[in-house]
C-alpha positions in Angstrom: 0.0 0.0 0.0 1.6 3.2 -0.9 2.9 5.9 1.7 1.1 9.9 1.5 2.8 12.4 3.1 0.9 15.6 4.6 3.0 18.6 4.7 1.0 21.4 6.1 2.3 25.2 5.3 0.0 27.8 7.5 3.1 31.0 7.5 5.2 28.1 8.4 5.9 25.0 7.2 5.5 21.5 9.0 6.8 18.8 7.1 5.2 15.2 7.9 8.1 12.8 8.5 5.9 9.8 9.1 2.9 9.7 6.2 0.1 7.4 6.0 -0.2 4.2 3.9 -3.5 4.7 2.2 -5.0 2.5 -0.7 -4.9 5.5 -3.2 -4.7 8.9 -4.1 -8.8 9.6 -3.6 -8.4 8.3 0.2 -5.4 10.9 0.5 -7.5 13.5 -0.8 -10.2 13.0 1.9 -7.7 12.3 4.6 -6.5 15.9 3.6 -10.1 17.3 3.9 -10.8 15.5 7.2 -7.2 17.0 8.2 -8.2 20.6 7.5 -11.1 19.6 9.4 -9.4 19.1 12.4 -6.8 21.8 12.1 -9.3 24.9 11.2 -11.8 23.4 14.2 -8.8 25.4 16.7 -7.9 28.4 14.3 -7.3 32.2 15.9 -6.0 33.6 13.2 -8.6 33.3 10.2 -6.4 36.0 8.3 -4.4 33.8 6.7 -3.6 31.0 3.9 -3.5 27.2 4.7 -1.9 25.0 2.4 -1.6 21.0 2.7 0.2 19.2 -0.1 0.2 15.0 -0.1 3.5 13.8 -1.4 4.6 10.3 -2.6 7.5 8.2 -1.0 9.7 9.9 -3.3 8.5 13.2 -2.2 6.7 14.5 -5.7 3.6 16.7 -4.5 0.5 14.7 -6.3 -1.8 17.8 -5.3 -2.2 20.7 -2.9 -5.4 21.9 -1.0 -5.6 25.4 -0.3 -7.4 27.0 2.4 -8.4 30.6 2.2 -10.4 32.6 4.8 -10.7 36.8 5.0 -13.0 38.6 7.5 -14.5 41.1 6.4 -14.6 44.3 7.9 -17.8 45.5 9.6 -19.3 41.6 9.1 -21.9 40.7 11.4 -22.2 37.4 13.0 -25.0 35.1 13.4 -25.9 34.4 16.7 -26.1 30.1 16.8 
């Protein structure tokens, strides 16, 4: 089974040394979904640009999600 790697770049990179095995590219893509979803559920700063980009063993990127959030000045929020 191959080996996806999830490097994560938010201002900073963080490299993922360890990857998952997964039984294709389409699971890797939703493992990086569910992995945004877990990362954005914590997020202060909404200013900004998160990228995560699944790699092969031999480190070629096979594709990049990109997460882009602004605030809007003046916005007002629903109350839940």
């Amino acid at each position: 089974m191959p080996r996806y790697f999830f490097h994560v770049t938010d201002g900073q990179t963080y490299p993922d040394d360890i990857g998952s095995e997964l039984p294709g590219l389409a699971e890797a893509r939703l493992e990086a979904v569910a992995t945004y979803g877990d990362l954005i559920k914590n997020k202060e700063d909404w200013n900004s640009e998160w990228k995560i980009a699944v790699a092969d063993a031999e480190g070629t990127t096979l594709l990049t999600l990109i997460f882009n959030v602004r605030e809007v000045s003046g916005a007002v929020a629903e109350n839940a």
